[in-house]
BAKOL-867542 format. One record per residue: x, y, z of N, C-alpha, C in turn; residue number from 1. Coordinates in steps of 0.001 Angstrom, whole numbers, m for minus. Last residue first. Example, Ala and Ser with C-alpha at 12.3 -4.5 7.8 and 13.67 -1.06 7.14 Angstrom:
SITE      n_px      n_py      n_pz     ca_px     ca_py     ca_pz      c_px      c_py      c_pz     n
SITE     12850     m2250      7080     13670     m1060      7140     12900        30      7870     2
SITE     13190     m5690      7800     12300     m4500      7800     13200     m3300      7800     1
//
This chain:
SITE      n_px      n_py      n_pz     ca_px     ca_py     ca_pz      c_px      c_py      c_pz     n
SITE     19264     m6583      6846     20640     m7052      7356     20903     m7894      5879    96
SITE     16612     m5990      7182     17620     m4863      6402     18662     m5864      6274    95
SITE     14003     m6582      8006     14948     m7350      7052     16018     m6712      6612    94
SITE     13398     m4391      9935     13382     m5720     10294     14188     m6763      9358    93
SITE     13408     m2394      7956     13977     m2439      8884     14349     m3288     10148    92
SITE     10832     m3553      6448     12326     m2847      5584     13308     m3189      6488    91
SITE      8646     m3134      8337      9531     m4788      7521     10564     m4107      7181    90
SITE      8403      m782      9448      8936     m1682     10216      9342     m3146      9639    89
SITE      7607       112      6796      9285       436      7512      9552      m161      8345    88
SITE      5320     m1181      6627      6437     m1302      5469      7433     m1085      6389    87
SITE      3972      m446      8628      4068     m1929      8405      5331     m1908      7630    86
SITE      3824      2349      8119      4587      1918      9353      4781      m136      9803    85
SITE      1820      2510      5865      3404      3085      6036      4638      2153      7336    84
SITE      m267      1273      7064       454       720      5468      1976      1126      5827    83
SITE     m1141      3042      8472      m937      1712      9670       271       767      8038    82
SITE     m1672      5518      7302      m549      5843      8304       m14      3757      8509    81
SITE     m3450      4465      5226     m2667      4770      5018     m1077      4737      5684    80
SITE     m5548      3623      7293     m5230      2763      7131     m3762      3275      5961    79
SITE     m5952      6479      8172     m5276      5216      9269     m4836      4608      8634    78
SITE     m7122      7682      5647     m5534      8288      6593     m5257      7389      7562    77
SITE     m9199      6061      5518     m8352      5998      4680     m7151      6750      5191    76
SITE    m10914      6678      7921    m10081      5198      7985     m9648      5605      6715    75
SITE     m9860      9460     10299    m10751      9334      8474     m9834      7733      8891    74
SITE     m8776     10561     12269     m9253      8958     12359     m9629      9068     11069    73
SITE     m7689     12799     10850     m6512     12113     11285     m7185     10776     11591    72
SITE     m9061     14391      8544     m9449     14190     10119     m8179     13351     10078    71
SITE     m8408     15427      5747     m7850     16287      7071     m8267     15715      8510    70
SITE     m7260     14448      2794     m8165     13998      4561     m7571     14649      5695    69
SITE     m5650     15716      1258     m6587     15799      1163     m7658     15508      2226    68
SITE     m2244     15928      3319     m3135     15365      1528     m4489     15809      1936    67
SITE      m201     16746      5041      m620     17800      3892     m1636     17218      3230    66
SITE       148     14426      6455      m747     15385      7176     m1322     16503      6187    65
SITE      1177     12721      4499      m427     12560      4571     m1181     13836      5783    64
SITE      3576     13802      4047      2791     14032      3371      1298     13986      3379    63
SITE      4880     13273      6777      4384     14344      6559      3535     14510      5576    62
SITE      5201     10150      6246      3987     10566      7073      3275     12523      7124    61
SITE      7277     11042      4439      6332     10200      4033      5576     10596      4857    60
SITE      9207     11523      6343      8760     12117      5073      7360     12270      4570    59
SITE      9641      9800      8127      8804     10625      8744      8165     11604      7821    58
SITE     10316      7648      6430      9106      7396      6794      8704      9100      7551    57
SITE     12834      8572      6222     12355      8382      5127     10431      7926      5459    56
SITE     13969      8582      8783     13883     10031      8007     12994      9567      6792    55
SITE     14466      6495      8766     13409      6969      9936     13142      8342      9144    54
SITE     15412      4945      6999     14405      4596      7238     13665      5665      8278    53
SITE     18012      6403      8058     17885      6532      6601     16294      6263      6688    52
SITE     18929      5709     10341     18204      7027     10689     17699      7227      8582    51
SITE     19523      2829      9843     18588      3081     10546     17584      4378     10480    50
SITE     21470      3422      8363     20600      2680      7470     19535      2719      8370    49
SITE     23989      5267      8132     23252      4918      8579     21706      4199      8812    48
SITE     25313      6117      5548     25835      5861      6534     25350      5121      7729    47
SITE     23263      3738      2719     23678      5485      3367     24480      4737      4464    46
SITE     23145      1543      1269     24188      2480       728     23881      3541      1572    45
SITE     20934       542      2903     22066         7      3098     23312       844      2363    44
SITE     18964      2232      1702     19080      2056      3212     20522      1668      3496    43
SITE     18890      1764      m994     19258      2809      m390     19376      2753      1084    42
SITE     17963     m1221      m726     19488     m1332     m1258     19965       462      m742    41
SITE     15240      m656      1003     16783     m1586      1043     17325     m1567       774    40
SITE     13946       664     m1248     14413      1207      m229     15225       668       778    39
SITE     14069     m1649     m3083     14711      m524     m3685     14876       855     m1913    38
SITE     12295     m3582     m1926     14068     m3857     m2496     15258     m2655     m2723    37
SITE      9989     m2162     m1473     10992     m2584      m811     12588     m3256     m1092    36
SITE      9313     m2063     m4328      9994      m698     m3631     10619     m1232     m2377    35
SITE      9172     m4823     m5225      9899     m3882     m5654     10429     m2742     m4879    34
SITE      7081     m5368     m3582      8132     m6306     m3227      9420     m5200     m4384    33
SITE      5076     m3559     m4320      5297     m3507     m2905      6846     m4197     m2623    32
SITE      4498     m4462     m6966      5112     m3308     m6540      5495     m3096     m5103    31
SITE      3334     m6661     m6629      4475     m6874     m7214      5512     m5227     m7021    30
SITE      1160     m6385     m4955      2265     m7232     m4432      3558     m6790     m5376    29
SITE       m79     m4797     m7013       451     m4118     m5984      1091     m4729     m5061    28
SITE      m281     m6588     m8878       461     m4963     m9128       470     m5252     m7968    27
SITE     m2303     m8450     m7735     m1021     m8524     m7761      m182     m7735     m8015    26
SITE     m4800     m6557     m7142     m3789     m7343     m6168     m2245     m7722     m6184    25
SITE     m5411     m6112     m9892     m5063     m4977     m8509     m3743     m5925     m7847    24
SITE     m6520     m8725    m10174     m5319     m8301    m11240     m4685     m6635    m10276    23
SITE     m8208     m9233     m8255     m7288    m10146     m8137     m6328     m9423     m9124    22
SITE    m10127     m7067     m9044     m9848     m6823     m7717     m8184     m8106     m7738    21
SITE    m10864     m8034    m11623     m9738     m6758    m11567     m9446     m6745    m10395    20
SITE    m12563    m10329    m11058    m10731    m10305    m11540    m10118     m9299    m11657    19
SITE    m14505     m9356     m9390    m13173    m10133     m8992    m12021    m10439     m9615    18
SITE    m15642     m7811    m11601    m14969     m7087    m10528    m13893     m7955     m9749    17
SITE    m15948     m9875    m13339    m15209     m8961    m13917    m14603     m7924    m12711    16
SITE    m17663    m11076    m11628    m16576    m11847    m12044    m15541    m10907    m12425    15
SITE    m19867     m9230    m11857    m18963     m9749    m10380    m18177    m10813    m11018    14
SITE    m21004     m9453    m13984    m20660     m8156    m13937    m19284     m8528    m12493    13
SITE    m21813    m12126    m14493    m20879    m11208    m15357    m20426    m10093    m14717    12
SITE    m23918    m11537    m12585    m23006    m12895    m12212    m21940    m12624    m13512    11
SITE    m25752     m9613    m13812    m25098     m9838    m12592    m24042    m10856    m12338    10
SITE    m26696    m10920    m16087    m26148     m9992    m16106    m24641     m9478    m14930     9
SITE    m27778    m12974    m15331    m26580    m13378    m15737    m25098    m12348    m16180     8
SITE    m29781    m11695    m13870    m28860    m12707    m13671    m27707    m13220    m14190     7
SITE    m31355    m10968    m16286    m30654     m9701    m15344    m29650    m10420    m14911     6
SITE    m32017    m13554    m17838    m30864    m12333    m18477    m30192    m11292    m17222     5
SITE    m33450    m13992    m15643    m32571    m15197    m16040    m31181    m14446    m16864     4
SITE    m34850    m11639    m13661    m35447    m13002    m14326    m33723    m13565    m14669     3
SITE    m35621    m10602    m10243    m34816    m10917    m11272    m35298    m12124    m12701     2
SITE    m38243     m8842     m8896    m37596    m10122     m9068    m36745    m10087    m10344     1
//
């Protein structure tokens, strides 16, 4: 059984994880809304802004066949592959 110090111990310790999990969060909104700007404005300066995104994702997907998880269901290589192909399909949905 817990007494009153472990407790409070605990209920400190999960605050501090929810605010780094919420201070995560936003980096990575804030970076997400960045690189998409930035692979938009290159999209739109090549000849072809379509095959620019396709080449640029198939890049990208090559890398995760080279990284470190070699099963292809591992859920960190899905949820990697399902990240990638959300992005390019927004990029390329908002290009215009």
């Amino acid at each position: 059984m817990m007494d009153n110090d472990d407790l409070q111990v605990l209920l400190s310790t999960m605050k501090q994880v929810g605010d780094t999990l919420g201070q995560a969060q936003a980096i990575n909104q804030a970076n997400q809304y960045i690189l998409m700007e930035v692979v938009r404005d290159l999209a739109r300066a090549s000849d072809d802004p379509d095959r620019y995104l396709s080449g640029m994702f198939e890049r990208i997907s090559g890398r995760a066949d080279q990284g470190p998880i070699e099963k292809e269901a591992h859920p960190v290589a899905m949820e990697f592959r399902n990240t990638i192909s959300l992005f390019f399909a927004k990029a390329r949905h908002n290009l215009e």
